[in-house]
N, C-alpha and C positions, 0 to 999 in steps of 0.2 A: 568247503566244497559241498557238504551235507547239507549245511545249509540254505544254500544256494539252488541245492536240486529241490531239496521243500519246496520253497520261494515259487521256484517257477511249476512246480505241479499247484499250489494255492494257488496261484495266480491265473493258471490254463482251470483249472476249478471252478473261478470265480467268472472266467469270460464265458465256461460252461452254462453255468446257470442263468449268466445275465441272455446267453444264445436264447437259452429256453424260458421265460420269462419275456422275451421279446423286448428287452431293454439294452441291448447292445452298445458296448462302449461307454456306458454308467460311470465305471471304476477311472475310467480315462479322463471323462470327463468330470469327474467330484475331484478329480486328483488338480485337475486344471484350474478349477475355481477357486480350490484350496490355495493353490501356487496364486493365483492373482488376488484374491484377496488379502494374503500375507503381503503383496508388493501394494498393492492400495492402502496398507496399512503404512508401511515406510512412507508412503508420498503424503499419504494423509498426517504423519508425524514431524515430516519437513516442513510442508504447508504450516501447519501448526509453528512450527519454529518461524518461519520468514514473518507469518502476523504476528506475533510477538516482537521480532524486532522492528518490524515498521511500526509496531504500538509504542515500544520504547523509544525511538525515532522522534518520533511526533510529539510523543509526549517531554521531550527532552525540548525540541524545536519550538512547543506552545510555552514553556519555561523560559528560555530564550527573549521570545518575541513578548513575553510577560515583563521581564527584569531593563529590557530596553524601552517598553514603555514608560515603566515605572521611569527610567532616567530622563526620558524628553517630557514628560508630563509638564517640570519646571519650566523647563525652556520654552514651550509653548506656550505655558499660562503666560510667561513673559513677553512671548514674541505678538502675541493677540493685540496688546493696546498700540504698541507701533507698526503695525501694519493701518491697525485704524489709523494711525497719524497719517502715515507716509501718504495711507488714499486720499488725506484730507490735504495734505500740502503739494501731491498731485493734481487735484482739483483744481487747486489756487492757483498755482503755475500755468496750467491750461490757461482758465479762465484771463488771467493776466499776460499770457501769451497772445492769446487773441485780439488783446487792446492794443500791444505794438503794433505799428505798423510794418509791414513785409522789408518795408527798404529801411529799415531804420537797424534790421537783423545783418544788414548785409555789409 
């Protein structure tokens, strides 16, 4: 209880002087800043955390899409000469499409 009645005589002290000083509500206010600063700090600490895991995310995701190139690489070198084919015996089929005649299809 003692000191509790300090407290508030410091306290009525401190808004004394801030009255006469002409800085009114000082204490209230540094108390404020103090309190949102400490919570901009937690947020700033989360923040912190979520870019970190969207960094390991990503970085996991770029690993991914690494190891599965790495596996179609083959496949693709392979699949290049026969597609060349295939447009060339497309080609051919046209082209000798075109010398039938329409009723001869029919």
């Amino acid at each position: 209880k003692q000191w509790y009645q300090r407290r508030v005589a410091i306290t009525a002290g401190i808004a004394d002087k801030e009255k006469e000083k002409g800085i009114t509500g000082y204490t209230d206010t540094q108390d404020e800043l103090e309190k949102i600063s400490a919570q901009k700090g937690v947020a700033d600490e989360q923040k912190g955390k979520v870019l970190e895991d969207m960094s390991d995310m990503s970085d996991k995701l770029n690993e991914m899409i690494r190891d599965k190139k790495l596996a179609l690489a083959p496949i693709i070198k392979e699949l290049r000469p026969l597609r060349s084919k295939c447009q060339e015996l497309e080609h051919i089929h046209s082209r000798k499409k075109k010398k039938v005649p329409t009723a001869t299809l029919r």
